[in-house]
C-alpha positions as CSV (number, residue, x, y, z in Angstrom):
1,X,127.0,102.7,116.5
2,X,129.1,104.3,113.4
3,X,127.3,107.6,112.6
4,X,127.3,107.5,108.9
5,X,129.1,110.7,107.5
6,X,126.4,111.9,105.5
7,X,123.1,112.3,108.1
8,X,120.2,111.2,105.5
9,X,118.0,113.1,108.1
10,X,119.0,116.3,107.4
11,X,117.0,118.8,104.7
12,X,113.3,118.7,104.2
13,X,112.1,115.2,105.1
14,X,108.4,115.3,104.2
15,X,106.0,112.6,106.8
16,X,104.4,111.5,103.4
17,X,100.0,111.5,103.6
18,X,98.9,107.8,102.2
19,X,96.8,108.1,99.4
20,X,93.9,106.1,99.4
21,X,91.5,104.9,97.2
22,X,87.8,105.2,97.5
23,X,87.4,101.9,98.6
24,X,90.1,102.9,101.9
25,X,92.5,100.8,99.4
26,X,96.2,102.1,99.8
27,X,97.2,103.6,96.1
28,X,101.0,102.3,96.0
29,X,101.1,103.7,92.4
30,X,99.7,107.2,93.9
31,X,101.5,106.7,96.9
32,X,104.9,106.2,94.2
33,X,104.5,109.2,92.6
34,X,103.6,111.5,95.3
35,X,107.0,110.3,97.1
36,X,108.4,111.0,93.5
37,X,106.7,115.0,93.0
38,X,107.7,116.0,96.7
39,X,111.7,115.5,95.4
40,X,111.0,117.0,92.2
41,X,109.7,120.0,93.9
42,X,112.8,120.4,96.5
43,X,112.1,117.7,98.8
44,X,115.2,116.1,100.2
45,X,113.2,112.8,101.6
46,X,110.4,111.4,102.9
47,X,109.0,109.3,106.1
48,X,106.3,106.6,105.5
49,X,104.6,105.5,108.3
50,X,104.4,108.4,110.5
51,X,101.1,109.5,112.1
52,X,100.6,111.6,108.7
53,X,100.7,108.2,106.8
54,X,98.0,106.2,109.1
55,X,100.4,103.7,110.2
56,X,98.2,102.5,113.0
57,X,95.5,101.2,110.3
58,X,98.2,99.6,108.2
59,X,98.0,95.6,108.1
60,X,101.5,94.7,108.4
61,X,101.4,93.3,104.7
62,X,100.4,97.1,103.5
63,X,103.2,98.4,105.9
64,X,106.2,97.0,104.8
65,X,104.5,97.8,101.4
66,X,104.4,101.3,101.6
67,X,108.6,101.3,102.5
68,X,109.3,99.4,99.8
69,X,107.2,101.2,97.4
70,X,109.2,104.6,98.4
71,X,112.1,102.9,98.3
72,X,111.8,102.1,94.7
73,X,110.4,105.6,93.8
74,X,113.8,107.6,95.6
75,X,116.4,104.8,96.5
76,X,116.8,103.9,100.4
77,X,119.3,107.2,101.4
78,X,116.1,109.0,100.9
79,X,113.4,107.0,102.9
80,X,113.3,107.0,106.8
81,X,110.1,104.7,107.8
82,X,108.4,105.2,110.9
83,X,109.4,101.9,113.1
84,X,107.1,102.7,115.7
85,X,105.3,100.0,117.8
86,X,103.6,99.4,120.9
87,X,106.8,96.6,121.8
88,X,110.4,96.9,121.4
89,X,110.4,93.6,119.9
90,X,108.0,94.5,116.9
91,X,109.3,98.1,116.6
92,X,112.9,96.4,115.7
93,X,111.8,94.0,113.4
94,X,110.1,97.0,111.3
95,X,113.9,98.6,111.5
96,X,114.4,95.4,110.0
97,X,112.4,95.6,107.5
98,X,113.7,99.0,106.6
99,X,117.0,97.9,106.6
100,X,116.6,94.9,104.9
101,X,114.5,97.3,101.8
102,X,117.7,99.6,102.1
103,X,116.9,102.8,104.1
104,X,119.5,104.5,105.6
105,X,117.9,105.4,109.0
106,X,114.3,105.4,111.1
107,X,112.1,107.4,113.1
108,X,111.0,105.7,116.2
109,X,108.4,106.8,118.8
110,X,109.2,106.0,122.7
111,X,107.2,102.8,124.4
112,X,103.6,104.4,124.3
113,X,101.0,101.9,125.7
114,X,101.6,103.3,128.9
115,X,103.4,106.1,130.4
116,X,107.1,104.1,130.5
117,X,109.6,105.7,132.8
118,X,113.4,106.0,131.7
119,X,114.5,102.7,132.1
120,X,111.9,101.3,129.4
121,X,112.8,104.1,127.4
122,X,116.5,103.5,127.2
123,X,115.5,99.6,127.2
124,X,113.3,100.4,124.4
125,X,115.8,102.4,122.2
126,X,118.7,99.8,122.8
127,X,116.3,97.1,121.3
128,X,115.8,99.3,118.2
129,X,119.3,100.4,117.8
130,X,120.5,96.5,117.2
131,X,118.9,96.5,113.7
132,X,121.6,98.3,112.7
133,X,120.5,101.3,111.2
134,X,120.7,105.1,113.1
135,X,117.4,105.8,114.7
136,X,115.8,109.0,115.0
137,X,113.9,109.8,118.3
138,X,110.4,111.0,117.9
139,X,109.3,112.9,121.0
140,X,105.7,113.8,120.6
141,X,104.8,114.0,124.7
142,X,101.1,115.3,123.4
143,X,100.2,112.2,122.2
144,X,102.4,109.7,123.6
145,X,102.6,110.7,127.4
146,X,106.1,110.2,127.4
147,X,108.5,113.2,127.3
148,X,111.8,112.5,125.8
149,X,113.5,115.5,127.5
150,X,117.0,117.3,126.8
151,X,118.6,115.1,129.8
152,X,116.9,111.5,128.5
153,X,117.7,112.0,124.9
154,X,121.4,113.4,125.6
155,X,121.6,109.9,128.0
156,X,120.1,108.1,124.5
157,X,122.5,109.8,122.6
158,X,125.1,109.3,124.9
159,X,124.8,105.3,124.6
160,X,125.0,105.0,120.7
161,X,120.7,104.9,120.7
162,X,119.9,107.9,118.9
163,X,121.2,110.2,116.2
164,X,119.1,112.8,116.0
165,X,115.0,114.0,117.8
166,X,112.7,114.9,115.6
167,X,110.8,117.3,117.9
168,X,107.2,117.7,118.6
169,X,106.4,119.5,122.0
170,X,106.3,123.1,120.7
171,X,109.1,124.2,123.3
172,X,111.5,125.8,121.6
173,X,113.4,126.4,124.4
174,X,114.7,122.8,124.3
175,X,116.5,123.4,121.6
176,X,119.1,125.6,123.7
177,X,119.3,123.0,126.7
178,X,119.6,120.0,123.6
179,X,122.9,121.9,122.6
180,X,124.6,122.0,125.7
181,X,123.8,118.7,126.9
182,X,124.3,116.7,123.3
183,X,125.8,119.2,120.6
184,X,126.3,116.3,118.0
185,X,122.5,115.4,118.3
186,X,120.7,116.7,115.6
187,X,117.3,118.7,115.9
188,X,115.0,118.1,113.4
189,X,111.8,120.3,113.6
190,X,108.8,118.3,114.2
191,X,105.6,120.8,114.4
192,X,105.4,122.7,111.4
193,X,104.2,125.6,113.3
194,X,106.9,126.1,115.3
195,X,109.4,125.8,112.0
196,X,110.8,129.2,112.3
197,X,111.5,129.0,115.9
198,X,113.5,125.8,115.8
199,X,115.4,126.3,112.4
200,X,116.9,129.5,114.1
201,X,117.9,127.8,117.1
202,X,119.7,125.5,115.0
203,X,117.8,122.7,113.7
204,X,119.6,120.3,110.9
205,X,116.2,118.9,109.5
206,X,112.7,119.2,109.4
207,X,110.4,116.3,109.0
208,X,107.3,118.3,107.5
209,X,103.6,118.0,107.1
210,X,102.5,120.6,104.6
211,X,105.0,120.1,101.9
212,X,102.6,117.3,101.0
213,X,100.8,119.7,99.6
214,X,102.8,122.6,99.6
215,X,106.2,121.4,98.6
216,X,108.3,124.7,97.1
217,X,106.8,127.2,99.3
218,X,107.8,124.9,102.3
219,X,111.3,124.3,101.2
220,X,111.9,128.0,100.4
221,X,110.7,128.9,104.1
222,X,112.9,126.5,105.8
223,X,116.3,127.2,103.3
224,X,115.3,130.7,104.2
225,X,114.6,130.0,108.1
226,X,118.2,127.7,108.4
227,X,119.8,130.1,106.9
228,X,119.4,133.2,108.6
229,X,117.7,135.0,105.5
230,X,114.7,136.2,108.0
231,X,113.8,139.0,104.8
232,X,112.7,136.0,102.9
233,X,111.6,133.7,105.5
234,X,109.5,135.9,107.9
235,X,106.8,137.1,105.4
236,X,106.3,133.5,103.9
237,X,105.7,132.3,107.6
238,X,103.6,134.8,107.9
239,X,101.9,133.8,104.9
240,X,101.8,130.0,105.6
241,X,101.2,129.7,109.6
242,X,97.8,129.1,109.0
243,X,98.4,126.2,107.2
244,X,101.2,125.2,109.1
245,X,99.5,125.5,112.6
246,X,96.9,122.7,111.5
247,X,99.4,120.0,111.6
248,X,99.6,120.6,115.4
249,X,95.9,120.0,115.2
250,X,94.3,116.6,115.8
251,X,92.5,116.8,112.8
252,X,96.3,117.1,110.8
253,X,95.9,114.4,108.5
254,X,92.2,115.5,107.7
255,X,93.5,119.1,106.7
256,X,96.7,118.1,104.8
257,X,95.1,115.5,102.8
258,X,92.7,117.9,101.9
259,X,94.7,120.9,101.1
260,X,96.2,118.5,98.8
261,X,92.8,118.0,97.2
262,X,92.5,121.3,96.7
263,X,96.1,122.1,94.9
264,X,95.3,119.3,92.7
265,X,97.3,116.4,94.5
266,X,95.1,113.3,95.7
267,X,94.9,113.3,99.0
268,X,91.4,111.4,99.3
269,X,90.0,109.8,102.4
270,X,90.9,108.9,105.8
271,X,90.7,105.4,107.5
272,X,88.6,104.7,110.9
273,X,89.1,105.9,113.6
274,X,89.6,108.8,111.6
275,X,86.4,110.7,110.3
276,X,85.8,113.7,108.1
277,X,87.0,117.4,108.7
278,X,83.8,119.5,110.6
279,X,82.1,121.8,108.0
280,X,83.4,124.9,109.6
281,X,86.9,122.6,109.7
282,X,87.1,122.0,106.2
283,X,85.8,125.7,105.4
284,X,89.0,127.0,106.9
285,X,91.4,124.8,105.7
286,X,90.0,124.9,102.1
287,X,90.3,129.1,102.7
288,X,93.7,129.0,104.1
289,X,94.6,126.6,101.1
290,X,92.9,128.9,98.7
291,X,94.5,131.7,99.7
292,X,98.3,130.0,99.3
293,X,97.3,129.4,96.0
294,X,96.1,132.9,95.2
295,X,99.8,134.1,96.5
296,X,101.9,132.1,94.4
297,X,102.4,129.2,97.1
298,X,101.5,126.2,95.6
């Protein structure tokens, strides 16, 4: 595959929350304008159908919904769906889907019904990769059970699979061995908690949870972070880590959606499985929240 010049992955990607109504009803009109505010406020992208945006409760209908609807808010070079799937077969006809609706690239999650070994992996990935659009790696080894180390994803990269990793394992180290082993394989942070850490190590992207809610504070800390500017950046980590560190949290979409509440974005309800933050849960997020706004953050 043709790496496209410009890497659409790169910048501030944002792994957009769904809102939804009170009904459980996705808000594409919501949904439109949030994609629509997180530019405006220094956002370079966003990805539907992550984890963040409940793609596992989607009916397929609502899906493909959702990456049109962003598509129409920003234009394609600014949308990366989520292609993930439980078969290669289905994850490439989402690709499809995205391509046909004119993004520029997806984010796809190894084989995760079971603990797949590197054949299925690369198998997986190749299948993908024949949509024709540059895929992004997500290696989330917490939730998956599959580890997409330095080795496998330089061997992905190596074969024309994968452009770039989002990152999720909160190793930072990796980020070192990633260089030597596929330099022109972008790292794009994928735990906001670990933001600092990875965007000095060299990171080229960040695909980010709590600019949903927290958009310019966010993209001022990582501009800061990528840039070596550690007077700015270190004291509005400080400041935001705990917010950030929630969206390593099983509860992430919970907290983000209602720290958007709070700043006066809707973030609204969560689908089943999915239940309501604890008491003591939602007491610290809405303090940490709070507090961001007290400083200036949101």
């Amino acid at each position: 595959m043709t790496v496209p010049q410009h890497r659409p992955w790169r910048g501030v990607l944002v792994a957009t929350a769904l809102p939804l109504t009170d009904e459980l009803a996705v808000d594409h009109a919501r949904f439109a304008d949030h994609c629509t505010w997180l530019v405006e406020n220094g956002c370079d992208g966003v990805v539907p159908n992550g984890s963040l945006g409940e793609y596992q409760v989607l009916t397929p209908e609502e899906r493909a919904k959702v990456v049109e609807t962003a598509v129409s808010a920003l234009g394609g070079e600014r949308v990366m769906p989520g292609v993930s799937a439980y078969g290669a077969a289905e994850a490439r006809r989402w690709a499809e889907q995205a391509r046909d609706a004119g993004c520029a690239s997806v984010m796809l999650l190894p084989p995760n019904a079971y603990r797949a070994d590197e054949r299925s992996v690369l198998a997986h990935f190749e299948e993908v990769a024949k949509a024709g659009l540059p895929v992004v790696a997500y290696n989330n080894p917490i939730d998956t059970k599959v580890d997409l180390v330095p080795e496998l994803l330089a061997k992905l990269h190596r074969e024309g699979f994968v452009q770039a990793v989002k990152e999720f394992s909160g190793d930072p180290r990796r980020a070192y061995r990633l260089a030597e082993l596929a330099p022109e394989l972008d790292l794009l942070i994928g735990a906001d908690d670990v933001l600092l850490e990875l965007a000095v190590a060299g990171a080229k992207g960040w695909v980010a949870g709590y600019p949903n809610a927290l958009p310019r504070a966010s993209v001022q800390l990582y501009r800061a972070a990528v840039a070596g500017d550690l007077d700015t950046a270190l004291p509005l980590y400080r400041q935001l880590h705990q917010l950030l560190r929630w969206d390593s949290q099983v509860e992430f979409v919970q907290a983000i959606k209602l720290s958007m509440d709070i700043v006066g974005r809707h973030g609204g309800p969560v689908r089943p499985p999915r239940v309501p933050l604890l008491p003591e849960q939602e007491a610290a997020v809405r303090a940490a929240t709070e507090k961001a706004v007290a400083a200036g953050l949101a």
